[in-house]
C-alpha angles and dihedrals in degrees: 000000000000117000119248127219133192114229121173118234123204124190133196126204120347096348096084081083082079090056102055086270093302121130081216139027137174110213132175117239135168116280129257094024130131141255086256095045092047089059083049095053083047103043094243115147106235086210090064094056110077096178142022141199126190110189093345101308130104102264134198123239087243095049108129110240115233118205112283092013117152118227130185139202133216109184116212111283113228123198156131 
């Protein structure tokens, strides 16, 4: 049985409906999975993410996501 890990999202703009309405979340995801993986496991399409932050740093989609780590989200900005 795979382990299990709890990481922090937080979303900005119109990506906390992907997080039952909520600016931040813990969840709880399999261990040793990335940034990417970890949008798969919640449903959260990676195209609509235009940046991410993992403890405060810019952050790769394949970084690899440690226990208790904090993770936000920036959602693709439209305009004109």
């Amino acid at each position: 049985m795979k382990q299990k890990m709890k990481i922090k999202i937080i979303s900005v703009g119109y990506l906390k409906r992907y997080l039952d309405n909520k600016e931040e979340k813990t969840v709880e995801v399999p261990s040793d999975i990335s940034v990417y993986q970890a949008f798969e496991y919640l449903e959260i399409p990676s195209g609509e993410v235009m940046m991410v932050t993992v403890n405060g740093k810019h952050a790769h989609k394949e970084e690899i996501l440690q226990n208790n780590d904090e993770i936000k989200i920036i959602p693709l900005m439209g305009g004109g």
